[in-house]
C-alpha positions in Angstrom: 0.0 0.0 0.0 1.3 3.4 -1.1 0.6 6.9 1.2 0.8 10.2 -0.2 1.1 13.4 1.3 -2.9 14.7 2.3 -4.0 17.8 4.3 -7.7 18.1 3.5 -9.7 17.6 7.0 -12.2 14.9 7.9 -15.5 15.9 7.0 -17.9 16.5 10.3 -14.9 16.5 12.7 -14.5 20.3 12.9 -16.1 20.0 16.8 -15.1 16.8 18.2 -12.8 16.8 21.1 -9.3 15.9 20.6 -6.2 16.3 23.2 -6.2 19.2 25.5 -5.1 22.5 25.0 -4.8 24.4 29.0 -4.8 27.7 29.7 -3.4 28.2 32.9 -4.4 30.7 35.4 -2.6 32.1 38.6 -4.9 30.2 41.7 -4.0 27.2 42.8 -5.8 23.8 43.6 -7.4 24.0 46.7 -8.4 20.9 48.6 -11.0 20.3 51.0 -11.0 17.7 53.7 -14.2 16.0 55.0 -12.7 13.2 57.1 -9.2 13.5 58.5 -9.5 9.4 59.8 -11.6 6.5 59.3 -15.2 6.6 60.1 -15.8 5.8 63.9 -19.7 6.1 64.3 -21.4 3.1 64.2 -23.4 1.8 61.3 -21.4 3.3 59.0 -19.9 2.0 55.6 -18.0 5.1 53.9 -17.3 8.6 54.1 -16.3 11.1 51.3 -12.7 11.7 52.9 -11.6 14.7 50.5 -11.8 16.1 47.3 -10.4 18.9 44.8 -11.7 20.6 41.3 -8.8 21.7 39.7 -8.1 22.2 36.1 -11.3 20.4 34.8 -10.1 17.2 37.2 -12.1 16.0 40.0 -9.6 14.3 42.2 -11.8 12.2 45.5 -11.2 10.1 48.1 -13.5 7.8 50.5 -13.1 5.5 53.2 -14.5 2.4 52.4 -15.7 -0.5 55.0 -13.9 -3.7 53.9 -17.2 -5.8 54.0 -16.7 -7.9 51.2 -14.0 -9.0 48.3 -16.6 -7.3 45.3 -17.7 -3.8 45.5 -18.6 -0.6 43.5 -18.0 2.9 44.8 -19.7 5.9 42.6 -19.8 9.4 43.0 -22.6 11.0 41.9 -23.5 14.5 41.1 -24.6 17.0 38.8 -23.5 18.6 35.2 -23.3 21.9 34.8 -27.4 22.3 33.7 -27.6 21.7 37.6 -29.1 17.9 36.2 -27.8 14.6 37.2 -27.7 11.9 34.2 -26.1 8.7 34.2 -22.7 10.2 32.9 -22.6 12.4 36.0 -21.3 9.8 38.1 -17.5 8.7 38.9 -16.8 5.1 39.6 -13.8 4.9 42.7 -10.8 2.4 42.5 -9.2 0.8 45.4 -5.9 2.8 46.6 -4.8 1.3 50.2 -6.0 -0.1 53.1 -5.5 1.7 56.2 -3.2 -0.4 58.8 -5.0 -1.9 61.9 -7.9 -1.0 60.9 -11.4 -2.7 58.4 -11.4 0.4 56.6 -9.6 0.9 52.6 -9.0 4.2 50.8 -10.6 4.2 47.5 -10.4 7.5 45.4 -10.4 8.6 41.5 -8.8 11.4 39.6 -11.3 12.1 36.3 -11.6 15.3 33.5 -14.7 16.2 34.2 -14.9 19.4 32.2 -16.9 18.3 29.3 -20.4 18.0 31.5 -19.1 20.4 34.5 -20.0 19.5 37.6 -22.0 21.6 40.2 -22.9 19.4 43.3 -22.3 16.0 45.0 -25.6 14.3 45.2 -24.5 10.9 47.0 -21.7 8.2 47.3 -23.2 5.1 47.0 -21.0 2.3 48.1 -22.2 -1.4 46.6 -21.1 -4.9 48.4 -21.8 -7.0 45.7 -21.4 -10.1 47.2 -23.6 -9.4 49.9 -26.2 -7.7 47.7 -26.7 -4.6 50.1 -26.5 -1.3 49.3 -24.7 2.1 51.4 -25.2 5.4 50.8 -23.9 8.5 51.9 -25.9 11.6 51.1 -23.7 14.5 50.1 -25.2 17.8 48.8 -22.1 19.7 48.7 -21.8 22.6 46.3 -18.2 22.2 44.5 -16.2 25.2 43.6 -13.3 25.1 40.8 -9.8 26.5 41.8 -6.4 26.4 40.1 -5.6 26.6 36.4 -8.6 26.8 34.1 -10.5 24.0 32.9 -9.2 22.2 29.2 -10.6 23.7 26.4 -10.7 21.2 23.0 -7.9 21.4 20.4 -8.5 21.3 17.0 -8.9 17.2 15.3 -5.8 16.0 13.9 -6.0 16.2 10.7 -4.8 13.2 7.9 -1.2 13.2 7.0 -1.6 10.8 4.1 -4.1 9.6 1.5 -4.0 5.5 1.3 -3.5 4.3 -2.2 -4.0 0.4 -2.8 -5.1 -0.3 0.2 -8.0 -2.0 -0.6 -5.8 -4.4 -2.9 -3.4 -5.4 0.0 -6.5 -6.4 1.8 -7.2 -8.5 -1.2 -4.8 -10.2 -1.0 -4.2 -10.6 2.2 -7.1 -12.5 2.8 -7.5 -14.6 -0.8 -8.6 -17.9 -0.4 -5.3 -19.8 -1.4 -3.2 -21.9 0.7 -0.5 -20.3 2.6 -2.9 -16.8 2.9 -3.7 -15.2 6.0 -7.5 -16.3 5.4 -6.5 -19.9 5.2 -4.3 -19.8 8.0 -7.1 -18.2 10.3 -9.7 -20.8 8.9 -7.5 -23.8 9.9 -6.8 -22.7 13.2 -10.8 -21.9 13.6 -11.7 -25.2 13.5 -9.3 -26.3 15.4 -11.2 -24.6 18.4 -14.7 -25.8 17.4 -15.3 -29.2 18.4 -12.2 -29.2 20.4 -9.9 -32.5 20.8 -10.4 -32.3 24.8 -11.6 -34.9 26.4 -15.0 -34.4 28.2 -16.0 -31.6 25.3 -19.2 -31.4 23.5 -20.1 -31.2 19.9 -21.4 -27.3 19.4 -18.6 -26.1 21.7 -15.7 -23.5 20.8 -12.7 -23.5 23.2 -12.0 -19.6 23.7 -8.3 -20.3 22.8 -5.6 -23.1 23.2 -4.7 -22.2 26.7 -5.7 -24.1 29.5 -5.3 -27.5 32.0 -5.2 -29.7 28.9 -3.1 -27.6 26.7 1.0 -27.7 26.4 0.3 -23.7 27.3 -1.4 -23.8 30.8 -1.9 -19.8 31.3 -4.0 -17.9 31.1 -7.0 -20.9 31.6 -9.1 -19.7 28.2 -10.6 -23.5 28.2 -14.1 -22.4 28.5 -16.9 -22.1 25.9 -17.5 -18.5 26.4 -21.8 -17.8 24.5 -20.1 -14.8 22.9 -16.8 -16.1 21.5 -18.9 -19.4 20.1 -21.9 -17.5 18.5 -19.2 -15.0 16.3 -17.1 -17.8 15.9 -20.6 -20.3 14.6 -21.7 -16.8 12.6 -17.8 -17.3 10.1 -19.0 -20.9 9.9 -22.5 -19.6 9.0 -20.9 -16.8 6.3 -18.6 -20.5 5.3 -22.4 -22.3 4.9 -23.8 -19.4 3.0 -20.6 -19.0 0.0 -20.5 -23.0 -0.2 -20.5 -24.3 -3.2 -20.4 -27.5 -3.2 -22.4 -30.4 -1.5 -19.8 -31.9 0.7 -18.7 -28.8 2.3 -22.1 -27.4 2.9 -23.3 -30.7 4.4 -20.1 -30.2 6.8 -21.1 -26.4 8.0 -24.1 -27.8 8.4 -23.7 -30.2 10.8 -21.7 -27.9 12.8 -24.1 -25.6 13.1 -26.9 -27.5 14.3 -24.7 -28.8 16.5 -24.0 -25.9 17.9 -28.1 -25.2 18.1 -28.5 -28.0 20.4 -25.4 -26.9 22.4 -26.7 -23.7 22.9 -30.2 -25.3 24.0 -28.5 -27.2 26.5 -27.0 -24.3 28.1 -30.0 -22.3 28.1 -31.6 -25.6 30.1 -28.9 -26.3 32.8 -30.4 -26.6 36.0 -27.6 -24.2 37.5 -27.7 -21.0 35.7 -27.2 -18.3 38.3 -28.4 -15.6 36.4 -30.7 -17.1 33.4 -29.4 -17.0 29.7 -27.2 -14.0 30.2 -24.4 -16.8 31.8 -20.8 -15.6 30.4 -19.4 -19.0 29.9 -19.4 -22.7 30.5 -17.0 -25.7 29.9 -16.4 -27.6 27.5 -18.5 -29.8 28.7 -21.4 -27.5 28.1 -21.9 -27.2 32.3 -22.3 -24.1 33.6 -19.2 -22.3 35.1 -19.9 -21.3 38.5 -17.3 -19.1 39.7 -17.0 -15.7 40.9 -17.2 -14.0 37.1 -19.0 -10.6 36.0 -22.2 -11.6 35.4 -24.6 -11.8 33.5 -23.3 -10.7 29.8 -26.8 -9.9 28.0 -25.2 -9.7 24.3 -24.6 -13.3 24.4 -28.5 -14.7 23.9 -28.8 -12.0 21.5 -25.5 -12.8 19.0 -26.6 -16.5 19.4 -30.3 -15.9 17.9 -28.4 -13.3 15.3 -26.2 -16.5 14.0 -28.7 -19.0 14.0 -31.9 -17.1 12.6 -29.1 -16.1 9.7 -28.3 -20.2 9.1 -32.3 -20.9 9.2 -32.7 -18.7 6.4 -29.5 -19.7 4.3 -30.5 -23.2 4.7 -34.2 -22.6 4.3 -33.0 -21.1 0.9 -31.2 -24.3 0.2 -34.4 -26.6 0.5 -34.1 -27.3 3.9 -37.0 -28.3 6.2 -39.1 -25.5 7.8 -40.0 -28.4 10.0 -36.7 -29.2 10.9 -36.0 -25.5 11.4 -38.6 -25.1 14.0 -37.6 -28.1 16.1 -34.2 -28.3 16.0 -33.6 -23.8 15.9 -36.2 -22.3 17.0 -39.5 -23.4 18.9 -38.3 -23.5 22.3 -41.7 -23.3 23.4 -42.4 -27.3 21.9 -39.0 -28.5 21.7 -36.8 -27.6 24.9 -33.9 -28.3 22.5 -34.3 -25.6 20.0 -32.7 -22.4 21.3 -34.1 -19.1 19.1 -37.4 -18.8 20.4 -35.8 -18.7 24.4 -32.8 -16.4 23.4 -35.2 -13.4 21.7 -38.0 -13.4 24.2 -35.2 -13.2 26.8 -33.8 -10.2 25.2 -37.2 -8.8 24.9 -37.4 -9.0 28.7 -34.1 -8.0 29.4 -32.8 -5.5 27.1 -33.2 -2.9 29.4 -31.1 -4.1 32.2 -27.4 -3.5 32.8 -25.6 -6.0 32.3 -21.2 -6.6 32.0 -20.0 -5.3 28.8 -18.2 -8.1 26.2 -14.5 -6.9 28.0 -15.9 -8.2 31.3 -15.6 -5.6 33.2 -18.3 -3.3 34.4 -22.0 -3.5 35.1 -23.8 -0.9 32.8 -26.1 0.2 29.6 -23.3 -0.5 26.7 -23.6 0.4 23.1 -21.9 -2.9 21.9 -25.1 -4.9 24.1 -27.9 -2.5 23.1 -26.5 -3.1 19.2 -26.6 -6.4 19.1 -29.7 -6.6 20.9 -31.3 -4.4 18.4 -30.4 -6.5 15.8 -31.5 -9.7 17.1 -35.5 -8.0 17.8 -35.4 -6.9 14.0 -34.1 -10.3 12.5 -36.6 -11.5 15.2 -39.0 -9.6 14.1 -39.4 -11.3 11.0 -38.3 -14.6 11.5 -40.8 -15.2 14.0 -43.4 -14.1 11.4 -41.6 -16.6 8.9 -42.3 -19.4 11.5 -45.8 -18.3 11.2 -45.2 -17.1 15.6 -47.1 -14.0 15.3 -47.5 -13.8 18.6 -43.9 -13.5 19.1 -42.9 -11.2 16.4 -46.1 -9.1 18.4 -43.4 -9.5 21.5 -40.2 -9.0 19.4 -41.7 -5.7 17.8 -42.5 -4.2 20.8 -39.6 -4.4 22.3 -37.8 -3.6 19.2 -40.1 0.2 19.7 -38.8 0.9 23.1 -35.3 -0.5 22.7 -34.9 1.7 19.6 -36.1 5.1 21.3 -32.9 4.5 23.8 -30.5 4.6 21.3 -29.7 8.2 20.8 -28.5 8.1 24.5 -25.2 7.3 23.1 -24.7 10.3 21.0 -22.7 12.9 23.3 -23.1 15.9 21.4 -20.4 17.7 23.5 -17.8 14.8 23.1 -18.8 14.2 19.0 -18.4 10.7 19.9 -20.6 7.7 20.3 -20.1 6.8 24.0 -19.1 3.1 24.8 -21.6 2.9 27.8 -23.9 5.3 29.2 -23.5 5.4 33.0 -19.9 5.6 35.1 -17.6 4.7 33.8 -14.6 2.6 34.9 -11.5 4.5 37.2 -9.6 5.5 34.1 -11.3 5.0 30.9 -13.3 9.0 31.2 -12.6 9.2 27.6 -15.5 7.3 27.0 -13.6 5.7 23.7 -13.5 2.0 23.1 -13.3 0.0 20.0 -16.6 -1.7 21.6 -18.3 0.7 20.0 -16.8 -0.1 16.5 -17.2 -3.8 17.2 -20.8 -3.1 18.4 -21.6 -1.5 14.7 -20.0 -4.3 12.9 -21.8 -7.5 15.1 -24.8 -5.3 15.4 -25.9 -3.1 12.6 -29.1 -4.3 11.5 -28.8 -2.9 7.8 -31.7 -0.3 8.5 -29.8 3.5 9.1 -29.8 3.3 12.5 -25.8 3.6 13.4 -25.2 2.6 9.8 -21.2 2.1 8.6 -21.0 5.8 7.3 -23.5 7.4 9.5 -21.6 10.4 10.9 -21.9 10.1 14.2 -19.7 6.4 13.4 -17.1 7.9 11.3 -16.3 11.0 13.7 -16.6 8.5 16.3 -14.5 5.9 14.5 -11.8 8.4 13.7 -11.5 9.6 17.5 -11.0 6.5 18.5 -8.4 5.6 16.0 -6.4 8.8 16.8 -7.0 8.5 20.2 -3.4 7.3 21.0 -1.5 10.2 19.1 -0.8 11.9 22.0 0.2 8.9 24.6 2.4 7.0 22.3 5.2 9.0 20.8 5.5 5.8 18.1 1.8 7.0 16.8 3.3 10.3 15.6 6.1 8.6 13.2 4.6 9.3 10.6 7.5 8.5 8.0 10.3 5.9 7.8 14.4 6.5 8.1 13.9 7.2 4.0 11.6 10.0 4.5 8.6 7.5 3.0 5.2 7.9 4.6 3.8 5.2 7.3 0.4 3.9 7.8 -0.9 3.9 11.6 0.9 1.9 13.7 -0.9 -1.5 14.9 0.0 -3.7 17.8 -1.3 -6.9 19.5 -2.6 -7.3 23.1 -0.1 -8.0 25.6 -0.8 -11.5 25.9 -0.7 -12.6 22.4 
């Protein structure tokens, strides 16, 4: 791929945020102290300790009862209108226990010039193992001091202007042996079905890592509903292209297969928090352990891939009959999956539940995406299994669901934010690739967060030039010959 030299700017980005620009002013941060030791008062949990408003950054502390291993400490208050949303809220992170004593420091430093802030309402202090609930009401006016709050700097604009891009991709991924496309296929299938011994037909084995594996760590031998559904939905894309009779026959098998594998995790006796269950072994048993919990993108994705093989093999002469027995009338037959997965996400949807990186409890745009999706394939696909009753359900829940959707359009940011709620201790840029990942998985081909809406592209180009000003190696911009470099792209630490 060639890059040549481009200045024009992005279209729509003139007002998105970017890096900071600060203007600094002549007071300094002042602090104000609310608890100089650990709570002694009976009966209670946590205290605001101290906090400052400096510079557009909230810096807090709290003491924190150690009550239990789980817990989530939020801050909220509100925005500069004087109105408290679900973005004016600041989740705490642990810092340090305080010696001799049951009490931990938890505390946050967060930008929160964008909204303003005006008031604490409450800190609200969550032992999530015990299920109760502590709250310390606040009302405290809060006063800036110090330098002046961040004001936005202008978007980056593009350095170069890709030429053959799309041919590289090409052939990259052409289907010919030795090709990056072939290479990812094989080691596909080597997860589904997995050679372990105890492990179900249907199953896909997050990665090659784990008690039975020559690499032990990390433990990724579980069957994770996510992982298995986008993995079953390339074998689906693999049933849909095949052109022969041999080849589709062996998609085929694999993905009813992993229907009735997906029936018998939606009928374990154990689930501990219905169909929204993260993961299970490879033995299709649910996993039981202390996990973020439950994951409500997972029934949808599943329905998404399976609806889409119904149809492709419905279009191939297949048996509407077998289709309803085996896919999706879990109502009659306990072992087709569809039916249970959609009216669960009809019921559901609107719940918080953990995002696909595990690791908070909130409304996420990648969840309420493919959730969409799965109501509007669902939508029809009950009507094509003559359920009109159920596309009645799927509809109506499809109405609500879709008037929640401009929540995560932040005018002020210009970006379309990953969640909408607190966020965790250190990602208050509200940027993820989620969201990206959401509109890829989830996009249900009708204009709502379409691939060149504008709200995706500005939000897709923040995110990828989000790193510019952390990572000194994503401003090289050319090579030791003066030639002109693409963006730099790296690998998670563990792979």
């Amino acid at each position: 791929m060639l890059f040549s030299k481009a200045v024009s700017p992005l279209m729509g980005l003139t007002a998105a945020v970017f890096p900071i620009v600060i203007t600094a002013q002549t007071t300094t941060c002042e602090t104000t102290t609310l608890e100089s030791s650990v709570p002694t008062t009976d009966g209670t949990e946590l205290a605001l300790q101290s906090y400052s408003y400096c510079g557009g950054t909230l810096d807090v502390s709290a003491y924190i009862a150690n009550l239990d291993y789980d817990k989530v400490v939020t801050l909220y208050y509100t925005n500069r209108q004087n109105v408290s949303t679900p973005l004016a809220a600041i989740s705490l992170g642990y810092n340090s226990s305080v010696s001799n004593t049951n009490w931990e420091i938890w505390g946050a430093s967060t930008p929160v010039y964008i909204d303003g802030i005006t008031e604490f309402l409450n800190l609200t202090y969550q032992a999530t193992d015990l299920g109760d609930t502590y709250v310390q009401q606040l009302d405290i006016a809060v006063i800036a001091s110090g330098d002046a709050a961040p004001s936005a700097a202008a978007a980056p604009s593009p350095y170069a202007t890709p030429s053959g891009f799309s041919d590289d991709i090409t052939q990259w991924l052409q289907a010919a042996k030795g090709s990056e496309s072939a290479i990812a296929k094989t080691r596909m299938f080597i997860n589904i079905n997995p050679d372990v011994e105890g492990a179900v037909n249907g199953t896909v084995v997050a990665a090659q890592s784990g008690p039975t594996f020559a690499q032990t760590d990390p433990n990724y031998e579980y069957n994770w509903v996510r992982d298995s559904s986008l993995t079953m939905d390339v074998v689906q894309s693999l049933y849909s292209a095949a052109g022969d009779s041999a080849a589709s026959a062996f998609y085929e098998q694999i993905l009813f297969e992993y229907a009735f594998a997906r029936a018998t995790e939606q009928n374990d006796p154990n689930l501990l928090t219905g169909l929204g269950e993260p993961k299970f072994y490879l033995n299709n048993t649910i996993f039981s352990g202390p996990w973020g919990r439950p994951q409500n993108d997972g029934p949808a994705t599943s329905a998404i891939t399976l609806m889409e093989f119904a149809t492709d093999y419905l279009a191939k002469n297949g048996s509407l009959d077998v289709v309803k027995q085996q896919i999706y009338d879990s109502a009659t037959y306990p072992n087709a999956p569809v039916m249970k997965d959609l009216l669960f996400v009809a019921s559901n949807w609107s719940s918080p539940s953990f995002d696909l990186w595990e690791e908070e409890e909130s409304d996420h745009f990648y969840t309420r995406m493919v959730q969409r999706r799965a109501l509007v394939m669902g939508t029809q696909f009950a009507t094509l299994m003559g359920d009109d009753d159920t596309s009645s359900t799927l509809a109506t829940a499809q109405t609500a669901l879709n008037a929640t959707m401009y929540q995560f359009w932040d005018v002020n940011r210009q970006l379309i934010l990953y969640e909408y709620g607190p966020v965790l201790h250190g990602k208050t840029s509200y940027k993820d690739i989620a969201v990206v990942l959401g509109i890829i998985h989830g996009y249900a081909g009708d204009g709502v967060y379409g691939y060149t809406n504008e709200e995706v592209l500005v939000s897709a180009y923040q995110i990828a030039t989000s790193f510019l000003s952390v990572y000194p190696i994503a401003n090289v911009t050319t090579n030791a010959n003066g030639s002109i470099l693409g963006i730099p792209v790296g690998v998670r630490f563990s792979q």
